[in-house]
N, C-alpha and C positions, 0 to 999 in steps of 0.2 A: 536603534542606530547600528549600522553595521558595526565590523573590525577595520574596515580602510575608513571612516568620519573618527572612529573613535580617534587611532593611531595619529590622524591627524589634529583633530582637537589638540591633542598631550601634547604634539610636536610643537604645535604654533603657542600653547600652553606655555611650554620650554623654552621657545625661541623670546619670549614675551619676559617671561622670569631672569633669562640671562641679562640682554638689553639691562632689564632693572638696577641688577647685580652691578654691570659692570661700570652703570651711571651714577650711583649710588654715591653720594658724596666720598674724599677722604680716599676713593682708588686711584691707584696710577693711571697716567694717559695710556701706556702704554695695555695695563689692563680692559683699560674700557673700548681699547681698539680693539683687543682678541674675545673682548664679552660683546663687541660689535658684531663681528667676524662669526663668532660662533652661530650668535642670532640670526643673521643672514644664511648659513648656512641651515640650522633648522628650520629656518621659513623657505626656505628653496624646497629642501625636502617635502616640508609639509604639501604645499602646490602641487610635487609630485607627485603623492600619495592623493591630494584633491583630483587631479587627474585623472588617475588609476579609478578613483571612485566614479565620477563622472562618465567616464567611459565604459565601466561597468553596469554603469543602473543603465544603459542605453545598449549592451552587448546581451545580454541576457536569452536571446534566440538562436543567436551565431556565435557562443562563444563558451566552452562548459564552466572554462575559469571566471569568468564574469559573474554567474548567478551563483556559484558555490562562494564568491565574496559579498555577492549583495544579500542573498538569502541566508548562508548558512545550515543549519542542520531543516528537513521536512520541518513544516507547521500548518496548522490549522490555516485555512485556504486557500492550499496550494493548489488548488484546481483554478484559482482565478489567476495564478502564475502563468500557465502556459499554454501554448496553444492548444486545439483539442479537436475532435472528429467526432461529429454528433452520432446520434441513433434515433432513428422515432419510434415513439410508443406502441402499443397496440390494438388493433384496430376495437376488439374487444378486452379491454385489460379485466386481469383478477380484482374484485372488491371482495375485500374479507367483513364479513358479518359483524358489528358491535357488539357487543353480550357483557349481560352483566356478572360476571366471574367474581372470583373471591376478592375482596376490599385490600388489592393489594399496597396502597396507600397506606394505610390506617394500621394495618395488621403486621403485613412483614416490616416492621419499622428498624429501624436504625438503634442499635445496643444503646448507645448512648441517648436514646430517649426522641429524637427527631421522627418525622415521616421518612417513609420511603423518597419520598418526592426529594425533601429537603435534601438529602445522600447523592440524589441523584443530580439537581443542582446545585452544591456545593462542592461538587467534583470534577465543574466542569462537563458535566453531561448537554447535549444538543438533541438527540432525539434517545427515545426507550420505547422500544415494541413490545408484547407478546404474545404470541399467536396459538393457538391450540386447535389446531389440525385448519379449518376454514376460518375460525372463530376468532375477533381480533377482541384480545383481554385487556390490551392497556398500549395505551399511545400517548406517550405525552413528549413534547418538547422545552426546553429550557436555552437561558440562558439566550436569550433572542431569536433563538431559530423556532420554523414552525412547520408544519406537514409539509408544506410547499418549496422549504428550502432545499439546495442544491449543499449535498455532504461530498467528500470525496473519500474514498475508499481504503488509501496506501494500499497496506499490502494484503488486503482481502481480495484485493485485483485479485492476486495468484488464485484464489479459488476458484472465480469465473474462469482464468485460464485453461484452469484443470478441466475444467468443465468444455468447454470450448474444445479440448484435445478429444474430450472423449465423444463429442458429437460429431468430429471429424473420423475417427473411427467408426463411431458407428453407420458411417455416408461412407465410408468405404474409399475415403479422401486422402486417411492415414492408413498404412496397411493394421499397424497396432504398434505396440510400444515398444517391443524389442526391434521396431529399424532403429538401425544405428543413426546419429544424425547427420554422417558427411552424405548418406543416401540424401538429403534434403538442402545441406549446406557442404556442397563438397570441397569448396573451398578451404575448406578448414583441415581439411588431410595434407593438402599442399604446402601447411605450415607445420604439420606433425602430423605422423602417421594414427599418434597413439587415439588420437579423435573420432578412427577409426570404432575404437572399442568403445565409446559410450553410446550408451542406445537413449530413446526418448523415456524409457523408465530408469532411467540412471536420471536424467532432467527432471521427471515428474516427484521423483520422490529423496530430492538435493544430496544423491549419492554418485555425483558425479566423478568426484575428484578434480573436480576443476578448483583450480585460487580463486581465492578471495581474499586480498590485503586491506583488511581495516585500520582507519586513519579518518583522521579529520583535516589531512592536504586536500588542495583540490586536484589534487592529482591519483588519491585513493581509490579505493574499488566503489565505498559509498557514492564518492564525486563522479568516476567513470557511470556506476549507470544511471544512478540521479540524474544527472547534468548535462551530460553528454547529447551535443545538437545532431550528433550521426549516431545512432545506437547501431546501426545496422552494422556499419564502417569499426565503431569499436568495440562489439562483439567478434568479429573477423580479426582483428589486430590485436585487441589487449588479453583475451580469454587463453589462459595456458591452463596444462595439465601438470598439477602437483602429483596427482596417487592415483591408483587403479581405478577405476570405476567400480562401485559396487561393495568400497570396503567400509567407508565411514561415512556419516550424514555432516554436511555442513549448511548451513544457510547462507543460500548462495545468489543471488539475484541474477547472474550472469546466467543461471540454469533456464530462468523463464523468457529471458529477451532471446534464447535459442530458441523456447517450444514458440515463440510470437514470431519469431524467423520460417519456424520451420510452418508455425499454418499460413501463413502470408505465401508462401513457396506451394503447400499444401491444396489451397483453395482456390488461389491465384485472385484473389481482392485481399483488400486491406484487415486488417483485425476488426475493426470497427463494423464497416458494412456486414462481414460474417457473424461479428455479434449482433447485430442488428434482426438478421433473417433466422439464424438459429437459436439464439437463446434471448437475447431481452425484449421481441416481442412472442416469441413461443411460449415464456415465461411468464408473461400475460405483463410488463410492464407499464402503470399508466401514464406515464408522462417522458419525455424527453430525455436521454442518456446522450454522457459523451467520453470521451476516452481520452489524456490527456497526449500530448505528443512531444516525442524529441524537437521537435522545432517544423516552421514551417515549411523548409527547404525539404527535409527530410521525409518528415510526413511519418513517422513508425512511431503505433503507438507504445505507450512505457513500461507496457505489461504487467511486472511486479506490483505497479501502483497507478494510482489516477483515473480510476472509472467515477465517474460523476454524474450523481443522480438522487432522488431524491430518498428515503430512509425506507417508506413502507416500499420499496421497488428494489433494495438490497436484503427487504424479510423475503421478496420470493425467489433468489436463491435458497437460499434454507428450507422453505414453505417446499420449493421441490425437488431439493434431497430428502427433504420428511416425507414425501410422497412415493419413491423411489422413483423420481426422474419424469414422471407425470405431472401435466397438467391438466386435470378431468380426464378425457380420453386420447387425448395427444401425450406421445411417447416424446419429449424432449429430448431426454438421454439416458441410454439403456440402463436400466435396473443392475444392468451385470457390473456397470461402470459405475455408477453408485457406490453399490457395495463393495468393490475393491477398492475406490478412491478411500472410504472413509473406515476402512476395518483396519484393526491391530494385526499387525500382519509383518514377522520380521525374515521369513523366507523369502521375501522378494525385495526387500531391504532390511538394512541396519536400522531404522530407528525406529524404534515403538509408540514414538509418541507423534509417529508421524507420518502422514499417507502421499496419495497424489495433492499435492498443497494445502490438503487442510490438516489441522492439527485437532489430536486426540485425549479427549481428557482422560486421562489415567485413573485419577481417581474415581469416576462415574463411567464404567464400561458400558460401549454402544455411543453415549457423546463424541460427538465431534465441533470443530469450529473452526471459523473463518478468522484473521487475526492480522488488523492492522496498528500501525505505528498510533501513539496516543490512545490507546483501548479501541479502536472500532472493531469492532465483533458480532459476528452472526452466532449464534450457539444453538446447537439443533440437539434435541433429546429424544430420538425417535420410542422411548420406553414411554416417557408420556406425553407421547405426541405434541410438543410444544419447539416452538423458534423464539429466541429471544436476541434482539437486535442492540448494541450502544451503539451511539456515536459520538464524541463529544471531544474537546481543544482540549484535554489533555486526561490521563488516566487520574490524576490524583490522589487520596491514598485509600483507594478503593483495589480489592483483588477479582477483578472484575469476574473471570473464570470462575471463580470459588463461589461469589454472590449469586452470579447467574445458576451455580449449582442447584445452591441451596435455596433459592427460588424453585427453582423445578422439582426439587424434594418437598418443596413448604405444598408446591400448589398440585401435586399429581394425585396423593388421598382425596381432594377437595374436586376433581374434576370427572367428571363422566364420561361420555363418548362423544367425540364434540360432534 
């Protein structure tokens, strides 16, 4: 139930409770006129408020305030929310080989005495991959979903992003990451010069200095790009410059609707179609992708989040950063992009645990990972050569990072060359 039914239940609740009161044997006329009074005015309200609701569940394309009151915070099938911009698969997609790998069912079990399995379905888990080099070690799904289902991504989006910039550089589309982005969006100088000075690696690696005001209004930075039916329109308008570029890392969403700006300007088609021809059928994707959108009018997609598709098609992201940007002998995207996107590296930023959008597991050097809202995670280990994929309606009270670690530590003795 939303916050506008609830609000409203309580009101008409109240409106109903006074009435009572004021008719209640033993009151004065005079009270039972103002516990009248009152009633009717809470039941006016309430209608209000029914209103506001109704007009909401039906504004939800055209209106950012509408679906930040019907929906509330991201959840689990928010791909079915909004409109989206398909991709097709590939004409030859990647099939990764079955094998039978260490019993990791049985063996890496659960402290408290369960399966792996059970951990992994009672946390809310939907899909669990893991991949070793070609070789697929374990695919299971839960919790009602199956090979075939359609997951959405949140903010593992950013990593295709990242990705995406870098096969633009490498096509000689982008010059490289020190353009600044009024080069691309020059609009944005005309409302401050200082916009001048952030370049696309101030974007790529959220050392922008741009704001970010967090809030749960629908008028917050969450609700701005969540929500927002013009993204194009309110990255132009609402994006301001708090601090230098280049001094502090902040997590920022406004960073990646600029880099989705600036390839849409870059390539001159849509985000989608370019992922379509460069990476998720280059990628060897086998089924159908799509990309969620600000709305239909608009047409831009949400970058930060909302790539939609099916689980083993989000392991071959990972499957080719494990690869160095190869697939067999197609060069996807440069090795050189690769490794700068995913190395520990604080001379060309502030944050160590953090690259071109994907993030760095500290404790396990060389690890890196894709990291969306409710655990969905790519985690790539290229020491031993494995991808390991969640997906699932909520994290649970699982550290999902830390498991998938110690997964890769349990099975890398146990494995050969795949």
């Amino acid at each position: 139930m939303t916050v506008v039914l609830i609000m409203t239940s309580l009101l008409i609740a109240c409106g109903v409770a006074l009435v009572w009161w004021a008719r209640r044997p033993g009151r004065a006329t005079t009270s039972r006129v103002a516990g009248v009074g009152m009633g009717a005015l809470v039941a006016s309200v309430a209608a209000i408020v029914l209103s506001v609701s109704v007009w909401a569940q039906t504004a939800t394309d055209t209106s950012q305030l509408a679906p930040a009151i019907v929906w509330g915070d991201s959840s689990f099938g928010d791909q079915f929310r909004f409109p989206s911009r398909p991709f097709e698969p590939a004409a030859d997609p990647v099939v990764f080989t079955p094998v039978d790998g260490p019993p990791i069912d049985t063996v890496f079990a659960d402290p408290s005495g369960g399966s792996f399995g059970d951990t992994l379905e009672s946390n809310g888990t939907t899909a669990f991959i893991v991949l070793h080099g070609n070789d697929l070690l374990y695919e299971r799904y839960f919790n009602g979903s199956n090979h075939d289902a359609v997951q959405t991504s949140f903010s593992v989006a950013k990593s295709f992003t990242a990705t995406l910039v870098g096969i633009a550089i490498d096509g000689g589309l982008i010059a490289g990451l020190d353009d600044p982005i009024t080069k691309y969006i020059p609009e944005l100088s005309q409302r401050d010069t200082r916009f001048g000075d952030i370049t696309l690696l101030h974007l790529i690696t959220m050392s922008s200095g741009l704001a970010f005001r967090e809030g749960s209004s629908p008028w917050a930075d969450p609700a701005n790009t969540y929500y927002a039916s013009d993204l194009r329109s309110a990255a132009l308008t609402k994006t301001s410059v708090e601090r230098p570029p280049g001094e502090e890392f902040n997590f920022n969403d406004w960073n990646v609707i600029l880099l989705g700006f600036v390839l849409e300007r870059a390539t001159g088609m849509s985000v989608s179609d370019y992922m379509q021809a460069s990476l998720w059928q280059p990628m060897g994707a086998e089924a159908e992708g799509s990309w969620s959108l600000d709305s239909e009018a608009s047409g831009f997609e949400k970058m930060f989040v909302g790539i939609n598709g099916r689980a083993i098609d989000f392991a071959k992201l990972g499957w080719l950063y494990l690869h160095d940007g190869h697939n067999g002998a197609a060069q996807v995207v440069s090795s050189d992009f690769v490794a700068q996107a995913t190395r520990n590296d604080v001379d060309t930023d502030p944050a160590s645990q953090y690259q071109y959008l994907w993030w760095l597991d500290e404790q396990r050097p060389g690890t890196f990972f894709a990291n969306g809202d409710h655990c969905r995670q790519i985690y790539v280990d290229p020491g031993a050569e494995l991808v390991i994929v969640r997906h699932g309606s909520r994290c649970g009270d699982v550290d999902w990072i830390d498991l998938m670690g110690e997964l890769a530590d349990w099975l890398e003795p146990q494995l050969g060359e795949p």
